[in-house]
Structure formats: structure tokens, C-alpha cells
C-alpha positions as CSV (number, residue, x, y, z in Angstrom):
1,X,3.9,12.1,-5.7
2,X,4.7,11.3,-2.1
3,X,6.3,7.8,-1.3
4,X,5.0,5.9,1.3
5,X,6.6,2.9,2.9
6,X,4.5,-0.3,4.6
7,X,4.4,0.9,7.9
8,X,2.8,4.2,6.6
9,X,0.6,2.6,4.0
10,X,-0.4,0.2,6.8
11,X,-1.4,3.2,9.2
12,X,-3.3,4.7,6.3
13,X,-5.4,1.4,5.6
14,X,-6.0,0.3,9.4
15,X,-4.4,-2.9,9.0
16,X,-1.3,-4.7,9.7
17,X,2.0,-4.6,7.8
18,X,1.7,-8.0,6.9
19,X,-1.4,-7.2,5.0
20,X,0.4,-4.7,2.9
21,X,3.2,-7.5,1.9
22,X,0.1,-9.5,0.7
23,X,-1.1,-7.0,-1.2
24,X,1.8,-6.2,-2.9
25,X,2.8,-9.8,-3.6
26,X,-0.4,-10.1,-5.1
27,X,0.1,-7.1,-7.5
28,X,-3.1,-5.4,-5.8
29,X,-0.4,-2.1,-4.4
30,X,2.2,-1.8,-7.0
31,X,5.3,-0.1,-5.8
32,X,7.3,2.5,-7.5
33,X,10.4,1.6,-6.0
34,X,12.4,0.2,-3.4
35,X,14.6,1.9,-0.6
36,X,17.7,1.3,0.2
37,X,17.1,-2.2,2.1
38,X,14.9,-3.5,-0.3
39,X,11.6,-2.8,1.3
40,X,8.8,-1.4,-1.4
41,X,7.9,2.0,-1.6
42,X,3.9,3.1,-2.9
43,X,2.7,6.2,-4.6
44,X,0.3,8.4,-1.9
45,X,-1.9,8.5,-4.9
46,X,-2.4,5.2,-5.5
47,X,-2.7,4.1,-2.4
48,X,-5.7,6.6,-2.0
49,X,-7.5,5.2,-4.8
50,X,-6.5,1.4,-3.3
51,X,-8.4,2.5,-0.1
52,X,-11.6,4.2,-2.5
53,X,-11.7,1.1,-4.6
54,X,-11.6,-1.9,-1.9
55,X,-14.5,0.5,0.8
56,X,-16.8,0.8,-2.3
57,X,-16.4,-3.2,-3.1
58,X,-16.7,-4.1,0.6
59,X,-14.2,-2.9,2.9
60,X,-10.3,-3.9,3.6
């Protein structure tokens, strides 16, 4: 399991950071952890299967 921050996460989904906040606020990406100033931190994994899910449904 490789932690990824929101910047990263952001990159791997093509959209903005702000979007990742959302989705985390929303419980849609659940982090695994913060880092030392408090910003979350997501499993590669999950984030992978976030990507899968939301293409097959429609798209980001």
C-alpha cells in the first residue's frame, strides 16, 4: 500500500485538488491517514478502484 496525497491523487484522476477535498468530505475517497500538517493521505489501491468505479458509471 502506497500513500498518495491530493496533489498526487489529483494528477492520477485529471482533476483539480479541490475536487479531491470534495470527495473526501463526502466519504467517496476515504483516507488512511493524515500527514504531519493535517492534509489526508489515500491508499494507491483505493484510489485505483475510485477511478474504475466512477469511468464505468460515467466518468469523473
Amino acid at each position: 500500500m502506497a500513500l498518495m496525497t491530493i496533489l498526487e491523487v489529483a494528477d492520477f484522476l485529471g482533476v483539480k485538488e479541490e475536487r479531491v477535498k470534495r470527495l473526501e468530505r463526502e466519504h467517496l475517497l476515504i483516507s488512511k491517514e493524515n500527514n504531519d500538517a493535517g492534509d489526508p493521505l489515500f491508499d494507491d489501491g483505493d484510489v485505483q478502484k475510485y477511478k474504475e468505479l466512477a469511468e464505468r458509471i460515467g466518468g469523473l
